[in-house]
C-alpha positions, 0 to 999 in steps of 0.5 A: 460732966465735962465743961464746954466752953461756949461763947455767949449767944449774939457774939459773932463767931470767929471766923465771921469777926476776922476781917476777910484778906482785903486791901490796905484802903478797904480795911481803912474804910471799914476801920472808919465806920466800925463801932466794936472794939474787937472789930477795930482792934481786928482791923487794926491788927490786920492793917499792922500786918500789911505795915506798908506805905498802903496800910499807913496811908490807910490809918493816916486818913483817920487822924482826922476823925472825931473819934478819939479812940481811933485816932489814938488807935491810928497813932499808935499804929503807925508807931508801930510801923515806922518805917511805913509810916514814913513816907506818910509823915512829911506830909501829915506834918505839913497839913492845913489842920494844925490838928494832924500836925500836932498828932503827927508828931506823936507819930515822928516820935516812934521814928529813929532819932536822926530821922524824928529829929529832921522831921520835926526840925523841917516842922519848927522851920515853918509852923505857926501854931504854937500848939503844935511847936510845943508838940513837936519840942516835946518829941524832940526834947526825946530824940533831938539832935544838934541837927535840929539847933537853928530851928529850936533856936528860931522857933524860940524867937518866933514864939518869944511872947508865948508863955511856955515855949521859950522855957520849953526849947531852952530846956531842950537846947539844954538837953542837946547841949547848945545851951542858949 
């Protein structure tokens, strides 16, 4: 008797499971509200094939979301599609939520290095929230640049009474080389 492979009963069939061909923010809307791992993950994946400003735009929306499996998911989309993501990340790293800043700069580490690096310098410039200064020392103790020296060195004064960011950005300027 030959084997057959059949899919248990109750699962979607394939071409019912695959998201039919939509626009970047339908996908995103779906994204949102979908419950099942291989119905993300399909969205996901079709998203990641568009990789444009639409499709980043798109997961970027759900760096908000309470769920943190899709944000995750979200992040390590948009890593994987640098240069879509960049036009949104200017703009993530300068929220009102310290929340999204924070997880932006995750997506700032998949950036090339000069660009990472002036990103998340332009974010020390300014940022108040020490979480988020210490995510953003995290990225560039990977892919600082000298570029990004008088900002960590600003940010060291800023936040001087925090207890772990002035050794964190002085391993980093050590890192980069300016000692401090």
């Amino acid at each position: 008797m030959p084997l057959v492979r059949r899919d248990p009963p109750g699962l979607p069939k394939a071409e019912t499971a695959t998201p039919a061909v939509r626009s970047a923010e339908e996908l995103g809307t779906a994204l949102g509200s979908e419950r099942d791992l291989r119905g993300r993950e399909a969205l996901l994946a079709a998203l990641l094939a568009l990789a444009d400003a639409s499709a980043a735009t798109a997961l970027a929306r759900h760096l908000r979301s309470e769920d943190a499996g899709l944000r995750n998911a979200c992040i390590e989309t948009l890593q994987a599609m640098p240069a879509a993501a960049l036009p949104v990340l200017p703009g993530l790293l300068v929220d009102p939520d310290s929340d999204v800043r924070l997880l932006a700069t995750e997506v700032a580490r998949a950036q090339p290095t000069e660009v990472a690096s002036a990103l998340l310098a332009r974010l020390l410039e300014g940022e108040t929230h020490p979480n988020v200064c210490g995510a953003a020392v995290e990225v560039l103790a990977e892919a600082g640049t000298a570029a990004a020296l008088p900002a960590l060195r600003a940010a060291r004064t800023r936040f001087a009474s925090e207890p772990f960011l002035p050794m964190a950005i002085d391993m980093v300027l050590a890192r980069i080389g300016a000692g401090r």
